[in-house]
C-alpha positions as CSV (number, residue, x, y, z in Angstrom):
1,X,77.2,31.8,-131.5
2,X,73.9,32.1,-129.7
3,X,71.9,31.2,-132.7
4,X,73.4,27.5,-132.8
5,X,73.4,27.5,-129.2
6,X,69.4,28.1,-129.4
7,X,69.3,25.3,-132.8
8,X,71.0,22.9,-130.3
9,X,68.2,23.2,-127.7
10,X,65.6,23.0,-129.7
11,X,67.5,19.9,-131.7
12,X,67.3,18.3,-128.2
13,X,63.5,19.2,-127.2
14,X,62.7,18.1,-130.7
15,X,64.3,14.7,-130.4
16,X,63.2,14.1,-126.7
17,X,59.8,14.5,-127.7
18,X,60.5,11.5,-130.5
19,X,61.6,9.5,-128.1
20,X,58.4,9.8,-125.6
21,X,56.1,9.7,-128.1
22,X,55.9,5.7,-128.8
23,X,52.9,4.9,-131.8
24,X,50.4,2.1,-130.2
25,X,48.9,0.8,-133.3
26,X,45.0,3.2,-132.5
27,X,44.9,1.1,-129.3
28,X,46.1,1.3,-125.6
29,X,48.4,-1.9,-125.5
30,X,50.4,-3.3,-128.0
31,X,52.1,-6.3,-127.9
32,X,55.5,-7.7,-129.7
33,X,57.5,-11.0,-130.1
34,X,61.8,-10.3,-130.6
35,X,63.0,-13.8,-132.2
36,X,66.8,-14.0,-133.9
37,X,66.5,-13.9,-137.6
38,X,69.1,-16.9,-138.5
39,X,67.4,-20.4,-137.9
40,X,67.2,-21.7,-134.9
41,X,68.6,-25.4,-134.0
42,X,66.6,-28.3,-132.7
43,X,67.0,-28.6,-128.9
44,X,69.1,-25.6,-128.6
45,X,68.0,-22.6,-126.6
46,X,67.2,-19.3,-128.2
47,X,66.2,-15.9,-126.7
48,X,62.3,-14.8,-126.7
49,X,61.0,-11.5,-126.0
50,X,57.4,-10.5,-125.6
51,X,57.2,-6.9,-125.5
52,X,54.4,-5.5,-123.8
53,X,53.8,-1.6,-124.0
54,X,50.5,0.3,-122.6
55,X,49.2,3.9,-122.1
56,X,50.1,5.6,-118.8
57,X,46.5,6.6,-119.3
58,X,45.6,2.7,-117.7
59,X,46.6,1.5,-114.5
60,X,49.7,-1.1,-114.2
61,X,48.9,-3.7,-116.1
62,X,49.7,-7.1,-115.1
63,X,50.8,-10.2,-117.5
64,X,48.3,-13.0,-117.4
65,X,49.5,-16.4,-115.5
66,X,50.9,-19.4,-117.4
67,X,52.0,-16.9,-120.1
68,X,54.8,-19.6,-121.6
69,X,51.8,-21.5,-122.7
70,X,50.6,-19.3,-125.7
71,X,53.6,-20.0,-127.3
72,X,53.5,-23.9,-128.1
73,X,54.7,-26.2,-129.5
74,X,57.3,-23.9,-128.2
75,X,59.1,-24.6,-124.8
76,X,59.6,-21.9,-122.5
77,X,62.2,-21.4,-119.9
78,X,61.0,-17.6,-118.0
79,X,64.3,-15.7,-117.2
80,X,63.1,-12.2,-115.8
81,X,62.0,-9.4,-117.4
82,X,63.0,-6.0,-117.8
83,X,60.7,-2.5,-117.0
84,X,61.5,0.8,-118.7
85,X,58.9,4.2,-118.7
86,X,58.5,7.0,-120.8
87,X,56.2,10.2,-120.3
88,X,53.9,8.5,-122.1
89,X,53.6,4.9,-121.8
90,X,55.1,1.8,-120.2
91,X,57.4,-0.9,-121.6
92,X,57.7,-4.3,-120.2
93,X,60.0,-7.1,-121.4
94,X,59.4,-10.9,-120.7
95,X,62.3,-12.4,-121.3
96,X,62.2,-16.2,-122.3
97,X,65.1,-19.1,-123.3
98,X,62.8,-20.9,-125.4
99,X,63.4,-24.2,-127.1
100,X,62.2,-26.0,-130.3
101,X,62.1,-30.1,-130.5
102,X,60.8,-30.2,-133.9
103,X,62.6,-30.6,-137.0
104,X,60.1,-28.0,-139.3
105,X,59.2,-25.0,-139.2
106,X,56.7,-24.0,-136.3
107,X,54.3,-21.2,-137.2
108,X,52.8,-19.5,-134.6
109,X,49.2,-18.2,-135.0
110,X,48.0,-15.5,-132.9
111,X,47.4,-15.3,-129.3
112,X,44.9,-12.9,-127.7
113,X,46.1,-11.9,-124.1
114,X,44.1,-10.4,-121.4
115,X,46.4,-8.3,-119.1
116,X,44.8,-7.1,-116.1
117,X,45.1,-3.9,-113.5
118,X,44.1,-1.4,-111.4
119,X,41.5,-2.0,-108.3
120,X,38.8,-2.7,-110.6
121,X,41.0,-5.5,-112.2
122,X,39.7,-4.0,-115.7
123,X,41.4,-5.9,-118.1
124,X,42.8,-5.2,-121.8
125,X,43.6,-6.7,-124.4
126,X,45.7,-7.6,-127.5
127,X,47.1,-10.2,-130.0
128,X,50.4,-10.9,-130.7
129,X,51.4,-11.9,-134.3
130,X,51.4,-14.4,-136.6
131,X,55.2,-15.6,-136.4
132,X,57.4,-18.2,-138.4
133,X,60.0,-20.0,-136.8
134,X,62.6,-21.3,-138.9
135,X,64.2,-24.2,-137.6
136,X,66.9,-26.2,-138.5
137,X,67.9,-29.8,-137.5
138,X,70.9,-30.0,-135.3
139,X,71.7,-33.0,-138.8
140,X,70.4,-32.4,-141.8
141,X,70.3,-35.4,-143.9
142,X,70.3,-33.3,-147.5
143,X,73.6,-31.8,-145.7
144,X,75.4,-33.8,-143.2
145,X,78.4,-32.0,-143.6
146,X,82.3,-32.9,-144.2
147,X,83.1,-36.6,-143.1
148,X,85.3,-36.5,-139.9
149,X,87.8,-39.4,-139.9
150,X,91.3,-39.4,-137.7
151,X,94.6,-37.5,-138.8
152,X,96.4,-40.5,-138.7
153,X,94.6,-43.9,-139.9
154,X,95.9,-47.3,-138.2
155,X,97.7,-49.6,-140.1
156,X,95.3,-52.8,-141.4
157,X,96.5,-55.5,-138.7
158,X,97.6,-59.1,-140.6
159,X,96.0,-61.9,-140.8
160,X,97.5,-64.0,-138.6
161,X,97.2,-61.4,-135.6
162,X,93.7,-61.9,-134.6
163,X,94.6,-65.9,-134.0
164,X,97.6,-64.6,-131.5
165,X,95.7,-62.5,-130.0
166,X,92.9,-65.0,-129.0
167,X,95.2,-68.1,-128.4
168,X,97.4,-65.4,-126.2
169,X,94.3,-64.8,-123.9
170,X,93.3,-68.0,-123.8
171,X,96.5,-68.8,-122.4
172,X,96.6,-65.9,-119.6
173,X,93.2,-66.7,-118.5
174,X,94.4,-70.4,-118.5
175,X,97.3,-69.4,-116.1
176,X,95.0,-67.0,-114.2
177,X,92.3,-69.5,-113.3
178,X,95.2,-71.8,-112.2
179,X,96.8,-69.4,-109.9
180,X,93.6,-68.1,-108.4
181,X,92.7,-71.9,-107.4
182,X,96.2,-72.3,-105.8
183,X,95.6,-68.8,-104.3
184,X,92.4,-69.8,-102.4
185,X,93.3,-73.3,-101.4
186,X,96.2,-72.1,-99.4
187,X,94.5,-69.2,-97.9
188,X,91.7,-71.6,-96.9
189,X,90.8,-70.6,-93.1
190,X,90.5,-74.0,-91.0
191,X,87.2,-74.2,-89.4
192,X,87.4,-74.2,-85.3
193,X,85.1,-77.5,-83.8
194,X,82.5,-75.7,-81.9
195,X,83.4,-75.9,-78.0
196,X,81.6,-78.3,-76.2
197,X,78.3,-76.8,-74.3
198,X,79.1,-75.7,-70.3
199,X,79.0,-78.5,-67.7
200,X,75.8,-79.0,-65.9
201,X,77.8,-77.1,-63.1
202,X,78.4,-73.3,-65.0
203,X,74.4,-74.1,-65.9
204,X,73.6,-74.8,-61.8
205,X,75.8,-71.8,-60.9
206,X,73.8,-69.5,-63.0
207,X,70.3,-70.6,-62.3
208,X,71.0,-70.6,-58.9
209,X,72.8,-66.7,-59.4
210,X,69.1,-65.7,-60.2
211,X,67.7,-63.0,-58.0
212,X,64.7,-64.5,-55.6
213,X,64.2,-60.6,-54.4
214,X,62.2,-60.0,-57.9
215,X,60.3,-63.6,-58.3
216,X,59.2,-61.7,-62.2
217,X,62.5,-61.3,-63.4
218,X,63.7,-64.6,-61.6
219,X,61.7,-66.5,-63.4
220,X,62.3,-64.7,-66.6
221,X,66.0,-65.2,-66.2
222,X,65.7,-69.1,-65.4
223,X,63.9,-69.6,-68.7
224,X,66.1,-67.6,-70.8
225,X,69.3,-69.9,-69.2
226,X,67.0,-73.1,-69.9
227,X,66.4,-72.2,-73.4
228,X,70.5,-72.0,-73.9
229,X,71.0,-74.8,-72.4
230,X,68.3,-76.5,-75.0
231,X,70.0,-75.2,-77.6
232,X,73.5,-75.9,-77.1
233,X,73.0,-79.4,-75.6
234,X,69.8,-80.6,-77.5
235,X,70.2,-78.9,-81.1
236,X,66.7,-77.0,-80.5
237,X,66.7,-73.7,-81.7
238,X,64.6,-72.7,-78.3
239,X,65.0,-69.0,-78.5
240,X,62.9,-68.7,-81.9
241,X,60.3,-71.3,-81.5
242,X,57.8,-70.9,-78.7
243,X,57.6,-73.4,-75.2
244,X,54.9,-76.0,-77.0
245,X,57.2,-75.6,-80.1
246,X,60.4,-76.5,-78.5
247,X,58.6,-79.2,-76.0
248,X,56.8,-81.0,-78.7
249,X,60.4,-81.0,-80.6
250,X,62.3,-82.2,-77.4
251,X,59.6,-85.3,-77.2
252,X,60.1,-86.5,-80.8
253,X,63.6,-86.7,-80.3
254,X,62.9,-88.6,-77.2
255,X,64.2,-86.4,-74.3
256,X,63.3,-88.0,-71.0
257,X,60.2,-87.2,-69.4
258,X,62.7,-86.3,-66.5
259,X,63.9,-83.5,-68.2
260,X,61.1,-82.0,-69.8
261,X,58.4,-81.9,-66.8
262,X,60.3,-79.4,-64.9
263,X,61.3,-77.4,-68.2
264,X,58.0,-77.5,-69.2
265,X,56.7,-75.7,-65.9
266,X,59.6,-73.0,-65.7
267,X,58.8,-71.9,-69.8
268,X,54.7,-72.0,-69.4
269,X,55.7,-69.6,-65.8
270,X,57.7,-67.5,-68.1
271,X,55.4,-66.9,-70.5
272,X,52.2,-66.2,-67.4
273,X,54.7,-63.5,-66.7
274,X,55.9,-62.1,-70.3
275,X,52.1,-62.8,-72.1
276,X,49.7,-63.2,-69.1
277,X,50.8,-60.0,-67.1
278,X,50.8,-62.2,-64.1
279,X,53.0,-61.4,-60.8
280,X,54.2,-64.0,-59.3
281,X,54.7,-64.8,-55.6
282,X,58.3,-65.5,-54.0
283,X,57.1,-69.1,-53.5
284,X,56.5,-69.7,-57.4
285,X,60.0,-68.2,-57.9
286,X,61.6,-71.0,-55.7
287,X,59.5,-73.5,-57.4
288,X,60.5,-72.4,-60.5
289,X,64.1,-72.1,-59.4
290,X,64.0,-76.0,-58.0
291,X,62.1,-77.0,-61.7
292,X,64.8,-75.5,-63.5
293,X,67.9,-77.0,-61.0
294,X,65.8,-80.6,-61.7
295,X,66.2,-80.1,-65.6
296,X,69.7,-79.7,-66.1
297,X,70.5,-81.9,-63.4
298,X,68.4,-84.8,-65.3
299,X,69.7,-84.0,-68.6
300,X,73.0,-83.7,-67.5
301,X,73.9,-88.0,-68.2
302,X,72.1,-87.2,-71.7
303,X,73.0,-85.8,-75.0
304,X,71.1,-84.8,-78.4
């Protein structure tokens, strides 16, 4: 009984010391590619491993940058990678989803890699091997495979079904186009007149509203009435065209002189005090209150 017990144990020690002691090819790192051994399929991820395993004797290696590169035309996808350690060495695996777009076989030549550690940054280095990558077409046109047609095939439609078919759909879209016609001419919306511009007397009321205590904004506010009133009782557009604008426009479509002195003097004010910075005294507010009263009260017995 204590004879196999002491077999066992040294069965054990024996097998342990296997396990540590992992062959390095007569140099200090190795490297190694894991590829599946069936074909791979064009466009289709596949799992890549590069193995890299060095001597405890040198510091912690590191992989060099950009390390998806070296495998073209290959494309690589980095997942992770996995770290294990013996007595005697270190293993680390790069795992990869790698793809291939091309419809041969890609051979891969070898790759030297320059890992790098330690303070000194000494680095080491090592080839990977010459690999063969089978690949197959996701259709191969020597083998495209079993036809795939429907369980149940549609019956052969007559001959004459294709003409009642057509003349059918003429007809709908016949009746369609009719009833969409009917549809919007009785939900045609009747179109209000536009109301009539306010009396010169609303206009008066407003100007006259205006507040003298801020000659700047009374002015400001006597324009902006004046160019409404332009608008709505000549047809001018005065709030997008500028005072010379909207006075030359008013002259060609022979607006009394009446009408546009006093209009004229309010809009260049306005625009002293909007472009020109300039503060006006109470006194121009009141003449520009009276020029503005003067307007509508000329235009008033006119129309456009």
């Amino acid at each position: 009984m204590r004879l196999r017990r002491l077999s066992s144990a040294l069965l054990l020690l024996a097998l342990a010391a296997c396990e540590d002691a992992v062959p390095l090819g007569g140099s200090d790192l190795a490297l190694e590619v894991l590829l599946p051994q069936d074909p791979v399929t064009t466009g289709q991820a596949f799992p890549l491993t590069l193995v890299a395993r060095w001597s405890k004797t040198l510091p912690d290696l590191q992989a060099p940058p950009q390390l998806e590169r070296g495998f073209a035309p290959l494309v690589l996808v980095r997942e992770g990678s996995e770290r294990s350690e013996t007595s005697t060495h270190v293993e680390v695996r790069h795992l990869f989803r790698a793809y291939a777009f091309t419809r041969t076989d890609v051979t891969l030549a070898p790759v030297t890699w320059a890992f790098s550690g330690g303070r000194t940054e000494a680095q080491v280095r090592a080839d990977t091997p010459r690999l063969l990558v089978r690949v197959r077409p996701a259709v191969d046109a020597s083998d495209p495979g079993s036809p795939e047609v429907p369980e149940d095939l549609l019956p052969e439609p007559s001959a004459g079904t294709p003409w009642l078919v057509a003349l059918a759909a003429l007809l709908l879209l016949g009746g369609l186009g009719v009833w969409s016609r009917r549809r919007s001419r009785s939900r045609t919306p009747e179109v209000a007149p536009a109301p009539p511009p306010p009396g010169p007397e609303a206009v008066l009321a407003r100007l006259r509203a205006t507040d003298p205590a801020n000659p700047a904004l009374q002015i400001l506010g006597l324009a902006t009435i004046l160019r409404e009133e332009v608008t709505l009782r000549w047809g001018v557009p005065a709030a997008q065209r500028t005072s010379s604008e909207t006075l030359r426009t008013l002259s060609q479509r022979a607006v009394p002189t009446a009408v546009l002195a006093p209009l004229a003097r309010v809009l260049y004010a306005a625009d002293a005090v909007k472009f020109g910075a300039h503060v006006p005294l109470a006194a121009e507010g009141a003449e520009a209150l009276a020029a503005a009263v003067s307007s509508v009260e000329a235009g008033s017995g006119s129309s456009a």
